[in-house]
Structures are given as structure tokens and as C-alpha cells.
C-alpha positions as CSV (number, residue, x, y, z in Angstrom):
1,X,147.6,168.3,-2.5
2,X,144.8,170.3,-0.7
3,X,147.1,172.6,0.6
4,X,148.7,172.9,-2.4
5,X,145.8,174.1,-4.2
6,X,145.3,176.6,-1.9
7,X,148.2,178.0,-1.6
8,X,148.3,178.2,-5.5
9,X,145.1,180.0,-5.3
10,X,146.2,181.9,-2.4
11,X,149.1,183.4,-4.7
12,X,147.2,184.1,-7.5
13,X,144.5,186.4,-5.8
14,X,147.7,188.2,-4.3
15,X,149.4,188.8,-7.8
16,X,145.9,190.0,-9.6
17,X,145.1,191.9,-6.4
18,X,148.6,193.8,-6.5
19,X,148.4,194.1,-10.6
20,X,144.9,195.6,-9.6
21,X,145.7,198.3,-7.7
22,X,148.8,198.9,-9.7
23,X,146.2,199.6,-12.3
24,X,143.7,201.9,-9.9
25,X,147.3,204.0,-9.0
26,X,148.2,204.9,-12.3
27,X,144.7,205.6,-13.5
28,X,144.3,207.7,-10.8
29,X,147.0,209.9,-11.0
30,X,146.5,210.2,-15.2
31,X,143.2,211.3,-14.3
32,X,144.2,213.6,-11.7
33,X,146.5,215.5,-14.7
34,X,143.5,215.7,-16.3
35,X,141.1,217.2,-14.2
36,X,144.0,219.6,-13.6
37,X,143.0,221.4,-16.6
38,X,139.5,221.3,-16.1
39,X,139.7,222.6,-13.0
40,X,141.7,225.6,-14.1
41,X,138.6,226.0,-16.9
42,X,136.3,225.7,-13.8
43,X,137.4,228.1,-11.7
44,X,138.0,230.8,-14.5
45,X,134.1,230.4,-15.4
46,X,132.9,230.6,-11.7
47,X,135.5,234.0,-11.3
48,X,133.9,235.4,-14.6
49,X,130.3,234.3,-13.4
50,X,130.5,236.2,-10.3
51,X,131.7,239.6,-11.8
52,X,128.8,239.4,-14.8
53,X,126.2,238.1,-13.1
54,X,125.9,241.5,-11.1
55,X,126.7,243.4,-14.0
56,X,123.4,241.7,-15.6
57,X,121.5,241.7,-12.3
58,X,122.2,245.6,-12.3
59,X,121.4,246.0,-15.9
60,X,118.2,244.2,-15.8
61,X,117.2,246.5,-12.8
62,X,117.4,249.6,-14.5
63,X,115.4,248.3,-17.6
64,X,112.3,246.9,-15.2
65,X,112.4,250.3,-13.3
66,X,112.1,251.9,-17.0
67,X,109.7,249.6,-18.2
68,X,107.9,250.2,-14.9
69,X,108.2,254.4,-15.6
70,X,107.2,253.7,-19.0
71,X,103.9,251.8,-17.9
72,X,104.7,248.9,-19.5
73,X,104.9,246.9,-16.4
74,X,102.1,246.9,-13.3
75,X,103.9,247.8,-10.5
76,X,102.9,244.2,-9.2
77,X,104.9,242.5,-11.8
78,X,108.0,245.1,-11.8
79,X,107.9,244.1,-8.0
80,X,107.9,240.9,-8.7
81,X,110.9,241.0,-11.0
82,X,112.9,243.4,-9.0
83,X,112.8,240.9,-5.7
84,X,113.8,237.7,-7.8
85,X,116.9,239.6,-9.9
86,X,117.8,240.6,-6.3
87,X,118.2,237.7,-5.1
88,X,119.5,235.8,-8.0
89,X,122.3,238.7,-8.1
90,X,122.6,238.1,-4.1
91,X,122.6,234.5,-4.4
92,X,125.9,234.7,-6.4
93,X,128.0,236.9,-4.0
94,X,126.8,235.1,-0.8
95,X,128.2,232.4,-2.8
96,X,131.4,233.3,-4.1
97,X,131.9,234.7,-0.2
98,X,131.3,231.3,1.2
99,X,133.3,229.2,-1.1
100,X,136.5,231.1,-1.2
């Protein structure tokens, strides 16, 4: 009767285990289509990131070093936001040159 029991038990586990990761499989590969798409989005944003960023980064150069000509910015300040669009711009292309 014990035996029994377990045994019952025993097969039960095994058929919910099985239906289980029957389940976790074909969740998995749904949701592996759909991040398919997403990271097809994901990559176009990162390629478009890293050609604007040092279009921008350039941009924004040439306006301090006016601003700076202009004498709207201490020299201090125009320093200041010279080294940290540098390195923002940098940041990006050491970056993209790692990861690809």
C-alpha cells in the first residue's frame, strides 16, 4: 500500500515535471522570436548612436570655442566643457570598438 503510494506520487512529479519543462521549451523559443525583433531595433539604435553622437560631440565643440571667442564663456568653463564633450564623444567610439 506504502509502496503504492509512492510510486503513485513518484509518477506524478515525473509527468508535471515533464509537462513543466515542455512549457519552459516552448516559452523560450516564442520568446526568443521575439527578442529577434528587438534586437534588430537594438542594434540599429546603437549603429545610429555611434555615427551622431560625434556629429554632436563635434558640433557642440565649435559652438563652446565660439561662445569662448565671443566672451561669453571664461576660459575656465569653456575648458571645462571642451574635456567632458571629449570624452563623452570618446567614450562612444572606444565603445563601439570594443563591442564589435
Amino acid at each position: 500500500m506504502i509502496l503504492s503510494h509512492y510510486r503513485y506520487l513518484f509518477n506524478r512529479i515525473s509527468a508535471h515535471s515533464m509537462l513543466g519543462a515542455a512549457t519552459l521549451t516552448l516559452a523560450n523559443a516564442a520568446i526568443a522570436q521575439g527578442l529577434s525583433k528587438a534586437t534588430g531595433v537594438l542594434q540599429t539604435l546603437q549603429n545610429e548612436l555611434t555615427s551622431i553622437i560625434p556629429i554632436c560631440a563635434t558640433i557642440l565643440l565649435l559652438f563652446i570655442g565660439l561662445a569662448y571667442a565671443g566672451r561669453f564663456l571664461e576660459k575656465e568653463a569653456a575648458i571645462r566643457w571642451a574635456i567632458g564633450i571629449i570624452i563623452a564623444g570618446s567614450a562612444v567610439q572606444i565603445t563601439a570598438m570594443l563591442f564589435t
